[in-house]
LOPA-942801 format. One line per field, with one value per atom (N, C-alpha, C, O): z, x, y; atom name; residue number from 0; chain. Coordinates in Angstrom, 1 decimal. Each point is the difference from the previous one (the first is absolute). Last residue first. Example, Ala and Ser with C-alpha at 12.3 -4.5 7.8 and 13.67 -1.06 7.14 Angstrom:
REM residues 2
w	c(7.1:0.0:0.8:0.1:-0.2:0.0:0.0:0.7)
u	c(12.8:0.9:-0.8:0.5:-0.2:-0.9:0.9:1.0)
v	c(-2.2:1.1:1.1:1.1:-6.8:1.2:1.2:0.0)
at	c(N:CA:C:O:N:CA:C:O)
i	c(1:1:1:1:0:0:0:0)
ch	c(A:A:A:A:A:A:A:A)
REM end
This chain:
REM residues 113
w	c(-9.5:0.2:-1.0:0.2:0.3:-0.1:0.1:-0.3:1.2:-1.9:0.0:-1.1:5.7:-0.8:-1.5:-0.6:4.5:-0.7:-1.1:-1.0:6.2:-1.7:-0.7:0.3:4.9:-0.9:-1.3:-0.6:3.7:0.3:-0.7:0.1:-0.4:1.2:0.7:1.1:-5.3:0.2:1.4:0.3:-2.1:-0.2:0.2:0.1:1.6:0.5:-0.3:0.8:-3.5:1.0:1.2:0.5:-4.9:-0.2:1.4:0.2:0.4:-0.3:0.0:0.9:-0.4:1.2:-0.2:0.9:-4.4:0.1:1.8:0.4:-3.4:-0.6:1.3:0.6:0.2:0.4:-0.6:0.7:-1.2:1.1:0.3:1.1:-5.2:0.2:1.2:0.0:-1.3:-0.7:0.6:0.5:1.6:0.4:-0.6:0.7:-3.3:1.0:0.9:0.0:-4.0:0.0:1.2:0.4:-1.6:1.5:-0.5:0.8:-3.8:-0.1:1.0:-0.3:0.1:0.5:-0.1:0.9:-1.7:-1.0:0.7:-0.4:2.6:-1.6:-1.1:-1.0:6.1:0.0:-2.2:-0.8:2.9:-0.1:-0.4:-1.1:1.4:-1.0:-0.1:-1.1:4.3:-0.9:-1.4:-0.9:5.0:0.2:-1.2:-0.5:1.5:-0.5:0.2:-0.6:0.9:-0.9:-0.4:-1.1:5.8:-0.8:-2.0:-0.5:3.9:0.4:-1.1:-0.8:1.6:-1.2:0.1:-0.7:3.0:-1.2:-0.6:-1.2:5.9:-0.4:-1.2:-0.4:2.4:0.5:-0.7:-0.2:0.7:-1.2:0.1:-0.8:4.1:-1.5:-0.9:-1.0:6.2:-0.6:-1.5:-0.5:4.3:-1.0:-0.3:0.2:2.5:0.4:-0.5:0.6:-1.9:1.5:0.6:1.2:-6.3:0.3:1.5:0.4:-1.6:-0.3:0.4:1.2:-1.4:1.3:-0.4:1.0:-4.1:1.1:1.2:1.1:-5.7:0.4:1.1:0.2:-1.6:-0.4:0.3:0.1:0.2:1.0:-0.3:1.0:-3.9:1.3:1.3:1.1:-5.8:0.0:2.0:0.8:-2.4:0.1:0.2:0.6:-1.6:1.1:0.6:1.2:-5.8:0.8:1.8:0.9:-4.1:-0.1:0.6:0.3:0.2:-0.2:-0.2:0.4:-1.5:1.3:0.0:-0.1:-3.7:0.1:0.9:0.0:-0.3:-0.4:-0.1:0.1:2.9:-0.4:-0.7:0.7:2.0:-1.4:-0.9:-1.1:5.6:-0.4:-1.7:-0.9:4.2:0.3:-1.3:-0.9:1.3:-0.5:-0.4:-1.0:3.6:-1.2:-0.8:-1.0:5.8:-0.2:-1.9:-0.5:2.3:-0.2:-0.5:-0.8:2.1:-1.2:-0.6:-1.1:4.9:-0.9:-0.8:-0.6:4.2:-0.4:-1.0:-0.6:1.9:-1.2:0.3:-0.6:2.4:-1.2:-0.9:-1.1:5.6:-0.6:-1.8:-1.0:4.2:0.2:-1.0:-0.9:1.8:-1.1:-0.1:-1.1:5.1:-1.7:-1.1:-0.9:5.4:-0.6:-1.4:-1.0:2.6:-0.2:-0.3:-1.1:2.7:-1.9:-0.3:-1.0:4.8:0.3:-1.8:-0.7:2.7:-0.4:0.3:0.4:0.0:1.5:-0.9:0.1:-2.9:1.3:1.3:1.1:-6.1:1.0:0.7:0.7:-2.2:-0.3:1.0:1.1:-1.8:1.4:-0.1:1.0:-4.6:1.3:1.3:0.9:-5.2:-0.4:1.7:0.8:-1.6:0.6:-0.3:0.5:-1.9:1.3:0.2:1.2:-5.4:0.3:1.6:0.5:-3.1:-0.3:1.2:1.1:-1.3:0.8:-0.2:0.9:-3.5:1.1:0.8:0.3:-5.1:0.2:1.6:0.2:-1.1:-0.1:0.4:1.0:-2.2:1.8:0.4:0.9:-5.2:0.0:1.5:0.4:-1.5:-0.3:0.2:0.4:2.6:-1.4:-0.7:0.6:4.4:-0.3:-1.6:-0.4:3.5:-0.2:-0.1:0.4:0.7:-1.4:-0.4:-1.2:5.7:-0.1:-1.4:-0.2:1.8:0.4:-0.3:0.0:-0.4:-1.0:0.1:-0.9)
u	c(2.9:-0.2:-0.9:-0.2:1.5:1.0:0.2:1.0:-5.1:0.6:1.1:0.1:-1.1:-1.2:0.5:0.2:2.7:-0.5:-0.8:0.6:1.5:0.2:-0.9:-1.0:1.1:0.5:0.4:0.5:-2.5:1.5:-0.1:1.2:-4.8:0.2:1.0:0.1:-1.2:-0.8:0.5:0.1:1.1:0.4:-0.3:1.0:-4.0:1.6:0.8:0.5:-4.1:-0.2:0.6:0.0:0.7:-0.1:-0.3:0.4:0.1:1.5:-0.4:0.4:-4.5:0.6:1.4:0.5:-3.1:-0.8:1.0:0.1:1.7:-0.3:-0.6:0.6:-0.7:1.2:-0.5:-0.7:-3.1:0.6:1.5:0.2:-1.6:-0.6:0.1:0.2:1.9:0.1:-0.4:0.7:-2.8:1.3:0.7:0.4:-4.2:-0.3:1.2:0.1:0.8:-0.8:0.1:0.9:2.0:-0.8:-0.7:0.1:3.2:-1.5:-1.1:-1.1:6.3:-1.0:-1.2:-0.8:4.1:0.3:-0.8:0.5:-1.7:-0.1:0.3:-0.6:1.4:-1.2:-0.1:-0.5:4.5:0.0:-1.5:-0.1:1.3:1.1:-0.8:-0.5:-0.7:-0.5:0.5:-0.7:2.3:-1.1:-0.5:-0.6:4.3:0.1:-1.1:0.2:-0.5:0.6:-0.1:-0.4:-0.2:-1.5:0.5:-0.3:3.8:-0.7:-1.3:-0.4:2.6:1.3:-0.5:0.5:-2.5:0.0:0.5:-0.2:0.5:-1.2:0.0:-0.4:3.5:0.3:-0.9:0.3:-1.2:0.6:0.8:0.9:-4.1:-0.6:0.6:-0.3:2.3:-0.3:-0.6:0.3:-1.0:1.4:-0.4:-1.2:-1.2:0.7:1.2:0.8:-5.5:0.3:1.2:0.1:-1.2:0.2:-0.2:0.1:0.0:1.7:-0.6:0.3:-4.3:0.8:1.6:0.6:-4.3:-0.8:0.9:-0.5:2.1:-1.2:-0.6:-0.8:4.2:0.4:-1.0:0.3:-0.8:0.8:0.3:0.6:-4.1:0.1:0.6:-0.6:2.5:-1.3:-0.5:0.1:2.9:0.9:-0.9:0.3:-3.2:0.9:1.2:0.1:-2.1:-1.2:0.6:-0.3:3.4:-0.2:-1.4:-0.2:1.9:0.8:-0.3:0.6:-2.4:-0.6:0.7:-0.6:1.3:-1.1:-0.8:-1.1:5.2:0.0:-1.5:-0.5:3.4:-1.7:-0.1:-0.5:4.7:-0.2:-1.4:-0.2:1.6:-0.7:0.6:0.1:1.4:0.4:-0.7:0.8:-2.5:1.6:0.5:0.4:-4.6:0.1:0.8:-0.1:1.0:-0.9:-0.5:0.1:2.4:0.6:-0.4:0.5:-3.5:0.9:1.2:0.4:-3.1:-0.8:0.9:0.2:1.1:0.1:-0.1:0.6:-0.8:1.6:-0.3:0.7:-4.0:-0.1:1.6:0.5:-1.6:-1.0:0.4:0.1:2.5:0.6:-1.3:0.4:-1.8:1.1:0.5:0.1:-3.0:-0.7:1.0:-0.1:1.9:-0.5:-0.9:0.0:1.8:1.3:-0.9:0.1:-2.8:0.1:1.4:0.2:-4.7:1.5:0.8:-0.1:-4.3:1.3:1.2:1.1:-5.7:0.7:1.8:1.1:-5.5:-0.6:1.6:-0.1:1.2:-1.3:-0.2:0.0:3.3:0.4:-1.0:0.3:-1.1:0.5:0.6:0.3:-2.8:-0.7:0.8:-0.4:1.9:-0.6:-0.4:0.1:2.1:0.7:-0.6:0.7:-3.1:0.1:1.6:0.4:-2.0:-0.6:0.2:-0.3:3.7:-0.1:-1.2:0.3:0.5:0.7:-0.2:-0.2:-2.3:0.0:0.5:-0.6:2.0:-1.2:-0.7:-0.6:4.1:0.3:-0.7:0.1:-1.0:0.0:0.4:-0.3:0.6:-1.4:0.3:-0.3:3.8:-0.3:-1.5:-0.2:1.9:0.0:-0.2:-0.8:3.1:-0.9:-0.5:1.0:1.3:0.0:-1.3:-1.1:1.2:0.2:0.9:0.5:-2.3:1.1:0.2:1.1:-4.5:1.4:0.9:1.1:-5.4:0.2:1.5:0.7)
v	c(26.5:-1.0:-0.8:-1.1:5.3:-0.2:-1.8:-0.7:4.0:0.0:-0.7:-0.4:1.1:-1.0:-0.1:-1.0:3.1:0.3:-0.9:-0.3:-0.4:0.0:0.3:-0.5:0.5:1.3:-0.3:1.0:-3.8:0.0:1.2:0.4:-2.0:0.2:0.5:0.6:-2.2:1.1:1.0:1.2:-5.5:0.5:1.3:0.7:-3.8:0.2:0.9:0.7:-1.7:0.8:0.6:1.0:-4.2:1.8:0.6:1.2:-5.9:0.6:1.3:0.8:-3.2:0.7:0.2:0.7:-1.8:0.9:0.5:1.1:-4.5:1.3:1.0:0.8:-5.2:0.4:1.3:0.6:-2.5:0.3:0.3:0.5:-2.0:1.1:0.7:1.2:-5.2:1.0:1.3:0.8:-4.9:0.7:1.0:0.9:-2.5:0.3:0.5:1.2:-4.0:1.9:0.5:0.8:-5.4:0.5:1.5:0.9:-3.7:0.1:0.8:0.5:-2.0:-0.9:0.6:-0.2:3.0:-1.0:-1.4:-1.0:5.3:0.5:-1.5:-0.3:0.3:-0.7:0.9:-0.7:1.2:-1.4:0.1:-0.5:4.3:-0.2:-1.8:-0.5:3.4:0.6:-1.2:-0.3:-0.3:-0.4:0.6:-1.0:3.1:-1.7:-0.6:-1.0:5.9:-0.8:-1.1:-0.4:1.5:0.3:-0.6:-1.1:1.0:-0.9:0.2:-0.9:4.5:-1.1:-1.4:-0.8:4.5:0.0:-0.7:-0.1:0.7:-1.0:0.1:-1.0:3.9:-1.4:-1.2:-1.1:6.2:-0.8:-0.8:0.2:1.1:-0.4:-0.2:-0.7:-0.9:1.4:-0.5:-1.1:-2.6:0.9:1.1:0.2:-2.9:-0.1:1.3:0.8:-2.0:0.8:-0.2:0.3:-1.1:1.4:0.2:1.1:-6.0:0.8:1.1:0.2:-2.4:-0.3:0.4:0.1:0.8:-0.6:-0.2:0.0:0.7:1.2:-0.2:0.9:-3.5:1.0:1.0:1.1:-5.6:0.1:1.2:0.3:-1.7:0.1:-0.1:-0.1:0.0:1.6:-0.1:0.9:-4.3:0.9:1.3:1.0:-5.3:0.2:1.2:0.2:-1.0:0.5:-0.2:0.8:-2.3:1.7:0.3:1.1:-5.7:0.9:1.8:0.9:-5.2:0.4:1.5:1.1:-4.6:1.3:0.5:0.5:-2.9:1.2:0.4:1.1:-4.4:0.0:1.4:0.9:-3.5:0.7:-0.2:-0.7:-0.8:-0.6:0.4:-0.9:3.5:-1.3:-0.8:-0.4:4.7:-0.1:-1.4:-0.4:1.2:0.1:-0.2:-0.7:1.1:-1.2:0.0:-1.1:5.2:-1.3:-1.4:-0.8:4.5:0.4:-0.6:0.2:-0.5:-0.4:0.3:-1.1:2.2:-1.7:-0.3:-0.9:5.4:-0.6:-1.4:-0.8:3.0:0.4:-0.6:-0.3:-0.2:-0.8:0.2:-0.9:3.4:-1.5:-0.6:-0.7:5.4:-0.4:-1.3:-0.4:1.0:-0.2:0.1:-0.8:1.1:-1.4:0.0:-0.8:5.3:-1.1:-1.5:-0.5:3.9:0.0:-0.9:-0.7:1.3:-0.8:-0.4:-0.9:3.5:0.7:-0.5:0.5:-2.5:0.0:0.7:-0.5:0.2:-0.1:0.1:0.5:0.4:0.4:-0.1:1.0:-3.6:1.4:0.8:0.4:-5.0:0.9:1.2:0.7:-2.7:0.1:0.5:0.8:-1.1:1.2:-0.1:1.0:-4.8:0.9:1.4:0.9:-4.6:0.0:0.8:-0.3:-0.1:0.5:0.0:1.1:-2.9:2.1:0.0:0.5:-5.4:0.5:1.8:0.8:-3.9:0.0:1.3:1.1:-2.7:0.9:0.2:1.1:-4.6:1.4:1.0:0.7:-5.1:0.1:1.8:0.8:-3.7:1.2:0.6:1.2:-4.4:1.0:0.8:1.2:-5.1:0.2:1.4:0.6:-2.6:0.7:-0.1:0.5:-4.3:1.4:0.6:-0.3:-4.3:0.0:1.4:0.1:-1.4:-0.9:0.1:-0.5:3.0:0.4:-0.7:0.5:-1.9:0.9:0.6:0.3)
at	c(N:CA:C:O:N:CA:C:O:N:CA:C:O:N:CA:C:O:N:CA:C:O:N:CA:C:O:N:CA:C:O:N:CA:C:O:N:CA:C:O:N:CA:C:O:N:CA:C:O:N:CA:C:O:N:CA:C:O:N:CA:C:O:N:CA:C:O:N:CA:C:O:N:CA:C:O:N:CA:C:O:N:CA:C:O:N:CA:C:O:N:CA:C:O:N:CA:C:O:N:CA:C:O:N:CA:C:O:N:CA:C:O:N:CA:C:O:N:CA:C:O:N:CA:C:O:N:CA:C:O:N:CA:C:O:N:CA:C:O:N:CA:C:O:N:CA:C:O:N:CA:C:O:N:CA:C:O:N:CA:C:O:N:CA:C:O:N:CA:C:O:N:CA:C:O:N:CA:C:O:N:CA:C:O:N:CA:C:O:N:CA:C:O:N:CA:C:O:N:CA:C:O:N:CA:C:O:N:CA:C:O:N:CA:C:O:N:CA:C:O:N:CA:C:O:N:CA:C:O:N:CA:C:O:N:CA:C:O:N:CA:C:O:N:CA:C:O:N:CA:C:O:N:CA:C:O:N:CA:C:O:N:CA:C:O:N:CA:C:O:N:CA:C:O:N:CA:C:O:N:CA:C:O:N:CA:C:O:N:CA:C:O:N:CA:C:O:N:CA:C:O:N:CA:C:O:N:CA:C:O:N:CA:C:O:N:CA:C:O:N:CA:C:O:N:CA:C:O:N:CA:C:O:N:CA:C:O:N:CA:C:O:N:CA:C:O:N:CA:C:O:N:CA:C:O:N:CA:C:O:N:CA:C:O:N:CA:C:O:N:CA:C:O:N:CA:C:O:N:CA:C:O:N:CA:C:O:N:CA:C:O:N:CA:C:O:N:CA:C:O:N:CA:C:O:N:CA:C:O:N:CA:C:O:N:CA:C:O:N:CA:C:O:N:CA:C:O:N:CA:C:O:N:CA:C:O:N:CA:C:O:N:CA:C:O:N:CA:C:O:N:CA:C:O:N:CA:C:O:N:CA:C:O:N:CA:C:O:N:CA:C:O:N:CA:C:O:N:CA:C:O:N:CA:C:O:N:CA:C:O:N:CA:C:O:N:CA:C:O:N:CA:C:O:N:CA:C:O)
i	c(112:112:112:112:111:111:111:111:110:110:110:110:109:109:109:109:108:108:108:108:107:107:107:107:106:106:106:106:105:105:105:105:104:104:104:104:103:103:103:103:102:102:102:102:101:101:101:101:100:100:100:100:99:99:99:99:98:98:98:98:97:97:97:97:96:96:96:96:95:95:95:95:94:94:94:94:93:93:93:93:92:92:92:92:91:91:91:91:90:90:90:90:89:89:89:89:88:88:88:88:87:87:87:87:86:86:86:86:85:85:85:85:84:84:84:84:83:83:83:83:82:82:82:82:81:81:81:81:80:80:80:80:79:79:79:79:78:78:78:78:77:77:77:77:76:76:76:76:75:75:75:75:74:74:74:74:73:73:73:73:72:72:72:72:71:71:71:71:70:70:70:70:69:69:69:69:68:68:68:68:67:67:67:67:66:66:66:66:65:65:65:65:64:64:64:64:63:63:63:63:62:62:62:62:61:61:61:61:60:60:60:60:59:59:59:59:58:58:58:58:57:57:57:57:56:56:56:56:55:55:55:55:54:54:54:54:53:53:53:53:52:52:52:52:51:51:51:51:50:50:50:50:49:49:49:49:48:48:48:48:47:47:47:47:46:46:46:46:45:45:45:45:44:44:44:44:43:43:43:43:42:42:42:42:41:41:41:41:40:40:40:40:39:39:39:39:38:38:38:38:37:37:37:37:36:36:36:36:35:35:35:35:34:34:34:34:33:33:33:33:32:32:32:32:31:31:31:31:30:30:30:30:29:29:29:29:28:28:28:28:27:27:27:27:26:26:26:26:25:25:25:25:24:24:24:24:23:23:23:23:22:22:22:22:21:21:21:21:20:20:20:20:19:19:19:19:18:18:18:18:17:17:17:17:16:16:16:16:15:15:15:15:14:14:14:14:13:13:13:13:12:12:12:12:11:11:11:11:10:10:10:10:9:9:9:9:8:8:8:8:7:7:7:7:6:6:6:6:5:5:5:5:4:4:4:4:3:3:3:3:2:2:2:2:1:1:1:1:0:0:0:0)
ch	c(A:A:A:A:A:A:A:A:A:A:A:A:A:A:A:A:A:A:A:A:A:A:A:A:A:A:A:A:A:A:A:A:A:A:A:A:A:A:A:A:A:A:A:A:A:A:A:A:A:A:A:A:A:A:A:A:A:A:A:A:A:A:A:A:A:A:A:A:A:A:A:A:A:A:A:A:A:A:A:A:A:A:A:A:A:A:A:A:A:A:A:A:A:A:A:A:A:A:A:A:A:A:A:A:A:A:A:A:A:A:A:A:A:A:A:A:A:A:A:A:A:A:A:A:A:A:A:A:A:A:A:A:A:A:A:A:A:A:A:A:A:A:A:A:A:A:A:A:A:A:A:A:A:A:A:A:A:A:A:A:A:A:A:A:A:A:A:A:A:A:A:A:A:A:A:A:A:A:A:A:A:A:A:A:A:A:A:A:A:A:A:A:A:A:A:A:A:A:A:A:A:A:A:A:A:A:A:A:A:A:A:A:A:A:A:A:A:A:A:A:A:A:A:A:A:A:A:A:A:A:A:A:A:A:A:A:A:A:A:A:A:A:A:A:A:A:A:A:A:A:A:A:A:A:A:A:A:A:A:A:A:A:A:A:A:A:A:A:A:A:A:A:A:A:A:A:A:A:A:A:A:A:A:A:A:A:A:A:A:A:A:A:A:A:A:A:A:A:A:A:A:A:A:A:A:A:A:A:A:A:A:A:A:A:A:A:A:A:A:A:A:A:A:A:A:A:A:A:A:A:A:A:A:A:A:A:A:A:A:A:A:A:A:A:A:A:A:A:A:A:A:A:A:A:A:A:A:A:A:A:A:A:A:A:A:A:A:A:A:A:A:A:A:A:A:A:A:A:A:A:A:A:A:A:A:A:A:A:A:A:A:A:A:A:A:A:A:A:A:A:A:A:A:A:A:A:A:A:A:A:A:A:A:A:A:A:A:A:A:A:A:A:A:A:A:A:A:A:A:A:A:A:A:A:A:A:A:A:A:A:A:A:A:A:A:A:A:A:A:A:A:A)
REM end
């Protein structure tokens, strides 16, 4: 399998096993390394309709223990942006529901958004 690369779905992999070491052994530098693989390994490929359910779970699941929350918004966005023109509801709705809360977080006023 190694001798071909990686193929894209392979993506979906890598968020959830860096959620694991985030957790189990608070090693957040390698779980972020997971999360920009994946986030290249998509790119590479140009698989738009991975793309934004991917940017949600590098954005909500492994960017906010590295980065500060408004470091992760402009990430939530694009994820917002891509999975709305690929159909994705579901991510929709999850970007939405953790940007407003982030936002929340930071001191922006919810009406403003």
């Amino acid at each position: 399998m190694l001798q071909y690369g990686n193929p894209p779905i392979y993506a979906f992999f890598y968020p959830p096993w860096g959620v694991v070491l985030n957790c189990e052994s608070q090693d957040i530098n390698s779980a972020n390394k997971l999360g920009e693989l994946a986030l290249n390994l998509v790119s590479m490929f140009n698989t738009k309709s991975l793309i934004g359910r991917m940017l949600y779970v590098v954005a909500a699941w492994l960017s906010e223990s590295k980065y500060h929350v408004r470091k992760t918004l402009p990430r939530f966005r694009e994820s917002y942006q891509s999975a709305l023109k690929n159909g994705d509801l579901e991510v929709v709705g999850y970007c939405d529901k953790h940007k407003s809360q982030y936002s929340y977080f930071v001191g922006q006023e919810l009406t403003d958004l």
